[in-house]
Each structure stands twice: as structure tokens, then as C-alpha cells.
C-alpha positions as a Markdown table, in Angstrom:
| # | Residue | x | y | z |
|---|---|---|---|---|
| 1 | Unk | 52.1 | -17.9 | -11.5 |
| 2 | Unk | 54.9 | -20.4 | -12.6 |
| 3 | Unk | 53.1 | -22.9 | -15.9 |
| 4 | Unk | 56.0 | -24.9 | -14.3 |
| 5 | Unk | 56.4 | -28.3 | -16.9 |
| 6 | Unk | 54.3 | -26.7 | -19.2 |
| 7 | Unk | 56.5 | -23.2 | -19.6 |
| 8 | Unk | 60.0 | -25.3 | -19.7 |
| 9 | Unk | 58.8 | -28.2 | -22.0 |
| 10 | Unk | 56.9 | -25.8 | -24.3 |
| 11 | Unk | 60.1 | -23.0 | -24.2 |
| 12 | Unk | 58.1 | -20.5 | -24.8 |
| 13 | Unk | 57.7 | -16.9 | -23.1 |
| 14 | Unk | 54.1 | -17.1 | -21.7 |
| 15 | Unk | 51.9 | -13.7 | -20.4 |
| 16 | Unk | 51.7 | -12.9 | -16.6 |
| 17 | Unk | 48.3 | -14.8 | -15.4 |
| 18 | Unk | 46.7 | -15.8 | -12.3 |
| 19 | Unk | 44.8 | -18.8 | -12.9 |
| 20 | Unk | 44.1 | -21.4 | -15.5 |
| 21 | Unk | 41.1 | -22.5 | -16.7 |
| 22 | Unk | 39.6 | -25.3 | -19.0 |
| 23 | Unk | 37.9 | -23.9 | -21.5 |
| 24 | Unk | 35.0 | -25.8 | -24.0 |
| 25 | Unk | 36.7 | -26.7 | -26.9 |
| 26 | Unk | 33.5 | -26.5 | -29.2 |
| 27 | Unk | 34.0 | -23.9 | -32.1 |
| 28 | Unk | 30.5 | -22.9 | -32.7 |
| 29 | Unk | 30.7 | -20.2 | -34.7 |
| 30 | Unk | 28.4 | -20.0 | -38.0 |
| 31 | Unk | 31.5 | -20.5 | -40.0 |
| 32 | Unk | 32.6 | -23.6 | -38.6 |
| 33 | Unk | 30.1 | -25.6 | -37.1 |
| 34 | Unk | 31.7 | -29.3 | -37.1 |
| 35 | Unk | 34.9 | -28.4 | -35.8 |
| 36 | Unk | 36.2 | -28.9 | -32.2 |
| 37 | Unk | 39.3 | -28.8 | -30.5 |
| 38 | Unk | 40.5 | -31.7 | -28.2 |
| 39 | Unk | 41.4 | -29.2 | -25.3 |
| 40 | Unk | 41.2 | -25.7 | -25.0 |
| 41 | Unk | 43.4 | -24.3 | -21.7 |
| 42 | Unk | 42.8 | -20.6 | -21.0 |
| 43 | Unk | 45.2 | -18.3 | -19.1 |
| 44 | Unk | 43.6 | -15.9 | -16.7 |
| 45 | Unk | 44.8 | -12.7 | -15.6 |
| 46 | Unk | 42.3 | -10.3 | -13.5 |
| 47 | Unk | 39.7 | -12.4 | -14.3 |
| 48 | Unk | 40.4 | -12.0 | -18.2 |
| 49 | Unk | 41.7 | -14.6 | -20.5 |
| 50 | Unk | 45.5 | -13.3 | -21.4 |
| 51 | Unk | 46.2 | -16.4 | -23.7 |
| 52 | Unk | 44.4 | -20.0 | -25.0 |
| 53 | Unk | 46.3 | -23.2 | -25.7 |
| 54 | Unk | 44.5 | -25.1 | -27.8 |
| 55 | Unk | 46.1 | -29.0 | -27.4 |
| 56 | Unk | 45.8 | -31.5 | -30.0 |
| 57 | Unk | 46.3 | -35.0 | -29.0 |
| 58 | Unk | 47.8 | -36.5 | -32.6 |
| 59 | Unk | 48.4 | -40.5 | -33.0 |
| 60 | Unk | 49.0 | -40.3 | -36.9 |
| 61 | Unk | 49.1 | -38.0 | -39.6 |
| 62 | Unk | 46.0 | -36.5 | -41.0 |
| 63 | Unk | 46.2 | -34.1 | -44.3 |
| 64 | Unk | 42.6 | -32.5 | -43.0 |
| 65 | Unk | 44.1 | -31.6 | -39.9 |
| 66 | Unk | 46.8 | -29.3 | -41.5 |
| 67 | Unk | 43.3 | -27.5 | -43.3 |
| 68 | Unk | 41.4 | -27.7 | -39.6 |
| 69 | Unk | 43.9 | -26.6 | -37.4 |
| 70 | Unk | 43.8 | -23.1 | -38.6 |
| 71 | Unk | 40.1 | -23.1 | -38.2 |
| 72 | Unk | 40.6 | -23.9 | -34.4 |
| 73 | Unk | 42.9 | -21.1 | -33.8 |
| 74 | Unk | 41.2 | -18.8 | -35.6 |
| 75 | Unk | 37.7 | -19.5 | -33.5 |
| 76 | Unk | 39.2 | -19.6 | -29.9 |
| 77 | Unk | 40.9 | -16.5 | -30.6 |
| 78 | Unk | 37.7 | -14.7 | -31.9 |
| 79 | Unk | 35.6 | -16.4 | -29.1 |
| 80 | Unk | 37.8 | -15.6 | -26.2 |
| 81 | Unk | 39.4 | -12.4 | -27.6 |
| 82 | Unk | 43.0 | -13.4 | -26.6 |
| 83 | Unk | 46.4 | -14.6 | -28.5 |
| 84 | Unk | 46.1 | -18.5 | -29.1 |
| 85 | Unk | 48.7 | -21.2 | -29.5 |
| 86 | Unk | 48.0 | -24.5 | -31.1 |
| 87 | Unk | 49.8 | -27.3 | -29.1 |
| 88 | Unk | 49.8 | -31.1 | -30.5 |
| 89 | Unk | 50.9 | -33.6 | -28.1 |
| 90 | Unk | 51.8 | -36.9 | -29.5 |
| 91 | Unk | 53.8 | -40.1 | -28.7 |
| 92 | Unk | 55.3 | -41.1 | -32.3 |
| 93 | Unk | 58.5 | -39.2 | -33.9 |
| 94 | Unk | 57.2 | -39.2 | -37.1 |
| 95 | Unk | 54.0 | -37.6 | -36.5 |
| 96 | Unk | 56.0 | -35.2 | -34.4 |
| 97 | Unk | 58.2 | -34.3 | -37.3 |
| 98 | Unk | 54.7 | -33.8 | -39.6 |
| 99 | Unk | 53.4 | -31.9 | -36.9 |
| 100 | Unk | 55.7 | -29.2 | -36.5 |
| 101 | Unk | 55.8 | -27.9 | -40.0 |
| 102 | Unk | 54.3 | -24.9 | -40.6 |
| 103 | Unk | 50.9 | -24.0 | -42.2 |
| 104 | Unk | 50.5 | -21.8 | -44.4 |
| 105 | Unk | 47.3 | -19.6 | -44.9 |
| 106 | Unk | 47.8 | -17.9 | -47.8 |
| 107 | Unk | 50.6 | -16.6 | -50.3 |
| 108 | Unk | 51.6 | -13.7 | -49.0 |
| 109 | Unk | 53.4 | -15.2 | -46.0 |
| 110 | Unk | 50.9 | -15.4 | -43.4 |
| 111 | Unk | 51.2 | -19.0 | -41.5 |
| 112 | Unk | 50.9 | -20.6 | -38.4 |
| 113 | Unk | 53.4 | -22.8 | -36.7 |
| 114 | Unk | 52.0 | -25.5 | -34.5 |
| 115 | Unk | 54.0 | -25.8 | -30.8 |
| 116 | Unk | 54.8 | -30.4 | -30.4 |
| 117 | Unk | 55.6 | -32.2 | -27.7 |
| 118 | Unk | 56.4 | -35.3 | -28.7 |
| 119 | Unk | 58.9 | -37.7 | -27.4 |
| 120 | Unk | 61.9 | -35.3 | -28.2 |
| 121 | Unk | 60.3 | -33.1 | -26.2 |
| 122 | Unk | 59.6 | -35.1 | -23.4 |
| 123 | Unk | 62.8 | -36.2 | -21.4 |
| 124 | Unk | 61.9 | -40.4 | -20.4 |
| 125 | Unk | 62.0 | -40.2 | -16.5 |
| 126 | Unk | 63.2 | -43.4 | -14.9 |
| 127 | Unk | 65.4 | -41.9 | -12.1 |
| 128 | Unk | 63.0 | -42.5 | -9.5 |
| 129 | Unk | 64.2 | -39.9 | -7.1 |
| 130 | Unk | 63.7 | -37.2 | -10.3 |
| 131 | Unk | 59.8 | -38.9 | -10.6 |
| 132 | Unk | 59.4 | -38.4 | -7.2 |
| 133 | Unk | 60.6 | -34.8 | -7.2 |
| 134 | Unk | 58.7 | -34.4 | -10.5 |
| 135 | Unk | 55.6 | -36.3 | -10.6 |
| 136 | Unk | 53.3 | -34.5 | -13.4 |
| 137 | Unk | 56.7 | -35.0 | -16.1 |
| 138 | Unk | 56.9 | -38.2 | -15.0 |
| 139 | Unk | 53.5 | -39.4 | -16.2 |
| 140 | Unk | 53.9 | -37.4 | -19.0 |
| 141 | Unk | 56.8 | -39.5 | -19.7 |
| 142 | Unk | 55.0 | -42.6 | -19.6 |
| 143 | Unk | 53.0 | -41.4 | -22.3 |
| 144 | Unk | 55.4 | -40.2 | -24.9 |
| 145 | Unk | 57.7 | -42.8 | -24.3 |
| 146 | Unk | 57.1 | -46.8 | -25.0 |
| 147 | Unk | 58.5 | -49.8 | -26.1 |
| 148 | Unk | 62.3 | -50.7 | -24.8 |
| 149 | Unk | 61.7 | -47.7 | -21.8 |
| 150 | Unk | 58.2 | -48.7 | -20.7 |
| 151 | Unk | 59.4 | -50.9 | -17.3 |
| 152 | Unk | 61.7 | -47.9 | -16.2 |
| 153 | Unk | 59.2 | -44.9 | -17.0 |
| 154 | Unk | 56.8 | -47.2 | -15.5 |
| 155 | Unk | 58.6 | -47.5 | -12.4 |
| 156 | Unk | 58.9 | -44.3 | -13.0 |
| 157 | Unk | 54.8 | -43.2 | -12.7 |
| 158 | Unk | 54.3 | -45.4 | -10.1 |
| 159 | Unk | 56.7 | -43.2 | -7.9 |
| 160 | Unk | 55.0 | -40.7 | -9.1 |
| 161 | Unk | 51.7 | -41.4 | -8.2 |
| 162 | Unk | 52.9 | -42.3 | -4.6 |
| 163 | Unk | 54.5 | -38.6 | -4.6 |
| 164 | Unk | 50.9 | -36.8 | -5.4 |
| 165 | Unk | 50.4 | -34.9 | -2.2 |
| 166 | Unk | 46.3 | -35.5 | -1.7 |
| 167 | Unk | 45.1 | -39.3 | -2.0 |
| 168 | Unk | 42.9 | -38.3 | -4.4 |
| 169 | Unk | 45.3 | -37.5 | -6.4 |
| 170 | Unk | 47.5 | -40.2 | -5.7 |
| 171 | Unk | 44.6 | -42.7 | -6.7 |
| 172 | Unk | 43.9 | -40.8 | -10.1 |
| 173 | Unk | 47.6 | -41.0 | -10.7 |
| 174 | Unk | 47.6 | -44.9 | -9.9 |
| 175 | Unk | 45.0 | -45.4 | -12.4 |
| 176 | Unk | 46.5 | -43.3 | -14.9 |
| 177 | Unk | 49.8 | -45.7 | -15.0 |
| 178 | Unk | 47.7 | -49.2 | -14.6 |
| 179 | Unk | 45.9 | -47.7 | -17.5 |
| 180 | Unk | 48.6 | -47.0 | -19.7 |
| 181 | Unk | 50.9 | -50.1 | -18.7 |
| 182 | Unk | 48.2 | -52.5 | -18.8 |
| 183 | Unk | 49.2 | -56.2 | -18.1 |
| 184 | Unk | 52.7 | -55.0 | -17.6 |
| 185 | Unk | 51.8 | -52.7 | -14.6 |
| 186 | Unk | 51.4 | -55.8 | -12.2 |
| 187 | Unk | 55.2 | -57.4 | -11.7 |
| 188 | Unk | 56.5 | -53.5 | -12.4 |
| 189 | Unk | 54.2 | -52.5 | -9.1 |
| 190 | Unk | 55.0 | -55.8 | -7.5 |
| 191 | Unk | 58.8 | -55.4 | -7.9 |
| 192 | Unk | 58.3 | -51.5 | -6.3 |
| 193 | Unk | 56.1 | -52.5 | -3.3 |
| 194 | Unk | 59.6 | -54.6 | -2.0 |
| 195 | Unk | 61.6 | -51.2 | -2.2 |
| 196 | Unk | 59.9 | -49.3 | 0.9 |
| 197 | Unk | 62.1 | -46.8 | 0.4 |
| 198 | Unk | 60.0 | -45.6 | -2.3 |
| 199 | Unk | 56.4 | -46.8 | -2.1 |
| 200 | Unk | 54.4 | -46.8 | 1.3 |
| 201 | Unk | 52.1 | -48.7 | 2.7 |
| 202 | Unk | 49.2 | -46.5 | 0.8 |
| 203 | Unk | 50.3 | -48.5 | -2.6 |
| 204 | Unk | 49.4 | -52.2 | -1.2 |
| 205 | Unk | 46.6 | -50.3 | 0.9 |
| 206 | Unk | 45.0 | -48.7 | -2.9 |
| 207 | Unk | 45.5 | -52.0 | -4.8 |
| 208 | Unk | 44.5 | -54.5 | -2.0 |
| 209 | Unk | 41.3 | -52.0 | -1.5 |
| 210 | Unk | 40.6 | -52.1 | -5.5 |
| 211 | Unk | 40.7 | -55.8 | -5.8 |
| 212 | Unk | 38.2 | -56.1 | -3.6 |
| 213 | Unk | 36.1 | -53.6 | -4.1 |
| 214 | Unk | 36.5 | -55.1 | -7.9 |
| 215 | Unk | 35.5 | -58.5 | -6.2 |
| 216 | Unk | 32.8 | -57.1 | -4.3 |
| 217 | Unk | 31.4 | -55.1 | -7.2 |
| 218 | Unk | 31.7 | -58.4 | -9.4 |
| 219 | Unk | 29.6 | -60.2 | -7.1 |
| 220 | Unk | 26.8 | -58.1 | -6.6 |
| 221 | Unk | 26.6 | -57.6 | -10.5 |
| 222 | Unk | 26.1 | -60.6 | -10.7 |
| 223 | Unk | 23.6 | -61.7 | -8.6 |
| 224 | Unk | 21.8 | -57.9 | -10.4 |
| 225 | Unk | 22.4 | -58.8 | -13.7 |
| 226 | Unk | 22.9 | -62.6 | -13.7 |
| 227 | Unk | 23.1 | -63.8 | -17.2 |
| 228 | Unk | 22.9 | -60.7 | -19.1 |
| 229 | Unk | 26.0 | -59.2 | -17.7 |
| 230 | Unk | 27.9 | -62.4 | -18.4 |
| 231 | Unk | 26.3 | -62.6 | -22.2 |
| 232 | Unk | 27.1 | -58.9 | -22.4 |
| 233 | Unk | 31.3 | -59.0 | -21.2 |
| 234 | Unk | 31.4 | -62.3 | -23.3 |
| 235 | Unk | 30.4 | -60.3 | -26.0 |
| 236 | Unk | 32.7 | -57.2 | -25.7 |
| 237 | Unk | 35.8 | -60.0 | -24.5 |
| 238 | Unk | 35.3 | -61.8 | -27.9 |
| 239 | Unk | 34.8 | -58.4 | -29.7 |
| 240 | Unk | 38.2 | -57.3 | -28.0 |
| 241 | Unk | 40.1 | -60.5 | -29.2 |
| 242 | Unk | 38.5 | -60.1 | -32.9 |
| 243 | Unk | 39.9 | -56.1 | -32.7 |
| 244 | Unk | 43.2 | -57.0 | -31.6 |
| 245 | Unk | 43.3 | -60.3 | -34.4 |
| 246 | Unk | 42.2 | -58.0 | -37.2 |
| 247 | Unk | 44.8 | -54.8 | -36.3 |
| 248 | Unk | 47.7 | -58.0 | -35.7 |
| 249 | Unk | 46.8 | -59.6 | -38.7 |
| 250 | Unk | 46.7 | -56.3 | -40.7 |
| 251 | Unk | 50.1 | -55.4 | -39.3 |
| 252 | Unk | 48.9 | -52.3 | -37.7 |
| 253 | Unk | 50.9 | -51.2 | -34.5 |
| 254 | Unk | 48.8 | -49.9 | -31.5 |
| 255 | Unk | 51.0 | -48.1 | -28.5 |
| 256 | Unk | 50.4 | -49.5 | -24.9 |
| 257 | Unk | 48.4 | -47.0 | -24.4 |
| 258 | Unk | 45.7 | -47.9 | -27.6 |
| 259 | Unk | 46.4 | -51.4 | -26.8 |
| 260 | Unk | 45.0 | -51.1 | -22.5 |
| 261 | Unk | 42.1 | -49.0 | -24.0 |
| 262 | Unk | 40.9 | -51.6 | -26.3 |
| 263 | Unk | 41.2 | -54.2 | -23.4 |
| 264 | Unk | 39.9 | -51.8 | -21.1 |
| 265 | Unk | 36.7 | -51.4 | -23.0 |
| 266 | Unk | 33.5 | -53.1 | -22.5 |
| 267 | Unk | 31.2 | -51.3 | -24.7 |
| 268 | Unk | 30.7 | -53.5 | -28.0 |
| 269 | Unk | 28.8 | -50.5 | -30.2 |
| 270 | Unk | 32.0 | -48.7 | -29.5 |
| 271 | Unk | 34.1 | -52.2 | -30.4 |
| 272 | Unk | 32.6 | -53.1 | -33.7 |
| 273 | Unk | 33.2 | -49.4 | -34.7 |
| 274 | Unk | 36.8 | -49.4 | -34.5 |
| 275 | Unk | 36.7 | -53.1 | -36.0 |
| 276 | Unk | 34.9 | -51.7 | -38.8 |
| 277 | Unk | 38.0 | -49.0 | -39.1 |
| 278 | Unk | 40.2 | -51.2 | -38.6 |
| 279 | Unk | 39.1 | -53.4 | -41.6 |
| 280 | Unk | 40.4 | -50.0 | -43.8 |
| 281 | Unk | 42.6 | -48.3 | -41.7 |
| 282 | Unk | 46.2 | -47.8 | -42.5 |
| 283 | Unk | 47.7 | -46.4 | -39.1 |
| 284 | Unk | 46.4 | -47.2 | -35.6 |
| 285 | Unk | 45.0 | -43.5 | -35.2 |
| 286 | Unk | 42.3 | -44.0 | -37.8 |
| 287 | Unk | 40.6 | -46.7 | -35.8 |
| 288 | Unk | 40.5 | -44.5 | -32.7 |
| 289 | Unk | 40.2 | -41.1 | -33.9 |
| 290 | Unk | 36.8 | -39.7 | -33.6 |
């Protein structure tokens, strides 16, 4: 089977295998009960596991994870009885750079070197016709990259989305990129529904039916829930403002991404935790770390 984006981002020879498979990331051996791994990806071969990628998901740099990560490879390997990689997957150059060094496990050489994709790793799609052609590296793209790229690898996703072959897919997609471009995803998907030439009629179709489905939904919460639901979101909207006040106020820099989560969110237990991080927090992925 061809790991396709996976085998020519990560550059690295990979076993022959059949099928993969998502794996629980819990490590619940007696030796290390507290730890689990964001993702664990198993490789299949004959029904057998052939090789685990454990992927780490890393917004800032974290000395206990240079002690943990060991830990993780060590337990999927004994757990599935196959070679494992450790892959961390972050936006930010910096934490790329801190991420690739190697560990080392004792002094007699024995060390493990973590695989990164991180921006450098990650090409920024914005030729639409290559987002098209390419749809999974193209949200990828989206992800890694931010800032001064985000309207053209935004463009970018939503030609991607529209390239998913199923509509359910095509519908995950589009809420993947409205997620991650937050506010910013309205004029970018605005300015692409003129260009037919590379968004159908399933784009307006999608959005008009999520408006008002969100409509619909709205109303019929509200006549449920009445006041309570409005005491509740006026809650979690003022909770939101506060987060966002404390991290601008403490000079903390959130990604798009971080930033359209904590908007997103309408939970205040899980608000007033990160404001209480954020209160001590030095980076953006303390607050949101679990």
C-alpha cells in the first residue's frame, strides 16, 4: 500500500503493510500508568502490526516531554510487539527545531531521535490546482502554516474540501478549514464561490444548508431551554472575551487555530480552566495542553 503524504513528507523507508489502523494510545502498563500518547497509527501486514507511529501533536516546548517520550515508545513497542517511531507534528519553527533533537537514554549511546513535521516539513499549498490534486497536504498546510499565508492556504483548504471525493468527506473537510480559519474563513469562501471554476454548487449548497440548520437548531433551543441556554452562552461568551483579554494582555500569542477553539468553545468548566493557566502560563501551549 502507498502511505502516500505520509511516506514523502516523513522520508522515511516504511515496511510493506496492508492496512492501517488507529490504535489506543493508552500506555497501561504497570510501569507507566499516567502516560498516554496523543495518537498511536498501526501498520498492518497479514493481519499483524509491522510498525506503530506514535504522533505527538506539540504547541510549545516541554522539558517532561523529552523524559516522556521515551516512555511512549518503549510501551507501544512492548504492547504491540512491533518497531515504533515517534512522530511530533507541530506548527511553530522553534518547537520544531527543540523537537528534533535527539534523546538520549543513557551514556553508552543508546538514543532515540524523534521524526517532525513542522512547517519546514510541510510545503504551504496555495496553488489551487495542486490543492485540488492534493487535498489531504493541503489541509495539512493550513495547519502548519499561519500568519502572512493563511488567505492563500486557506483558499487553498477550501479547494480542497470541494476535491474530497464522498460528501461526507467533503463536509468534514469544510469544517475542518471554517474551524481553523475562523472569522477569516467567510470573505476567503465568499471570494471562491465567484470562481466556478473551482467550487460547485455543493459549497453554497453545504453552507446555505448549515446556516439554517444553525437557525433552525437556534430556534428550537430556545423555545427548550429558554433562559438557561441564553444565561449559559452568555456565560461562556463573556468567559471567552475574559480568556482572550488575559492571554492579549499577558502578551501570549495563540495560532488561528488556538484562537477559533477558544471562540468555538461553549463549555465554561473547560473556559475558566485555561483562564486559570493562562493567569501562569508563559507559551500558548500551557493553557491548552492537557
Amino acid at each position: 500500500m502507498d502511505w502516500g503524504v505520509g511516506g514523502e513528507l516523513l522520508g522515511e523507508g516504511l515496511p510493506p503493510f496492508r492496512k492501517i489502523e488507529i490504535t489506543s494510545g493508552d500506555l497501561d502498563q504497570a510501569s507507566a500508568p499516567q502516560h498516554r500518547a496523543d495518537l498511536v497509527v498501526s501498520l498492518l501486514q497479514g493481519g499483524r502490526p509491522v510498525l506503530a507511529l506514535i504522533v505527538e501533536v506539540q504547541l510549545s516546548r516541554r522539558a517532561t516531554k523529552r523524559w516522556s517520550w521515551p516512555v511512549y515508545v518503549a510501551g507501544v513497542r512492548e504492547r504491540l510487539r512491533c518497531p515504533a517511531l515517534l512522530l511530533v507534528v507541530t506548527p511553530d519553527r522553534a518547537v520544531a527545531k527543540w523537537a528534533r533533537r535527539e534523546i538520549a537514554l543513557g551514556p553508552f549511546g543508546d538514543r532515540i531521535q524523534p521524526l517532525v513535521l513542522g512547517p519546514a516539513e510541510i510545503p504551504a499549498v496555495a496553488d489551487l490546482r495542486e490543492a485540488a490534486r492534493r487535498p489531504e497536504l493541503a489541509l495539512l498546510s493550513l495547519v502548519a502554516h499561519t500568519g502572512d499565508a493563511q488567505r492563500a492556504t486557506g483558499r487553498a483548504g477550501f479547494v480542497a474540501a470541494e476535491a474530497a471525493r464522498s460528501e461526507k468527506k467533503k463536509k468534514l473537510y469544510y469544517d475542518f478549514v471554517r474551524l481553523v480559519l475562523g472569522r477569516a474563513a467567510g470573505p476567503i469562501l465568499e471570494e471562491l464561490m465567484q470562481d466556478q471554476k473551482y467550487l460547485s454548487a455543493f459549497a453554497r449548497k453545504y453552507v446555505a444548508e448549515g446556516e439554517a440548520k444553525g437557525k433552525a437548531k437556534g430556534r428550537a433551543e430556545g423555545e427548550a431551554k429558554g433562559k438557561a441556554k441564553g444565561k449559559a452562552e452568555g456565560k461562556a461568551e463573556g468567559l471567552c472575551r475574559g480568556l482572550l483579554f488575559l492571554v492579549a494582555a499577558r502578551k501570549i500569542k495563540l495560532t488561528s487555530v488556538q484562537r477559533a477553539r477558544v471562540r468555538a468553545c461553549r463549555e465554561p468548566k473547560e473556559l475558566e480552566r485555561w483562564i486559570t493557566r493562562a493567569a501562569k502560563a508563559e507559551s500558548a501551549g500551557e493553557i491548552f495542553e492537557s
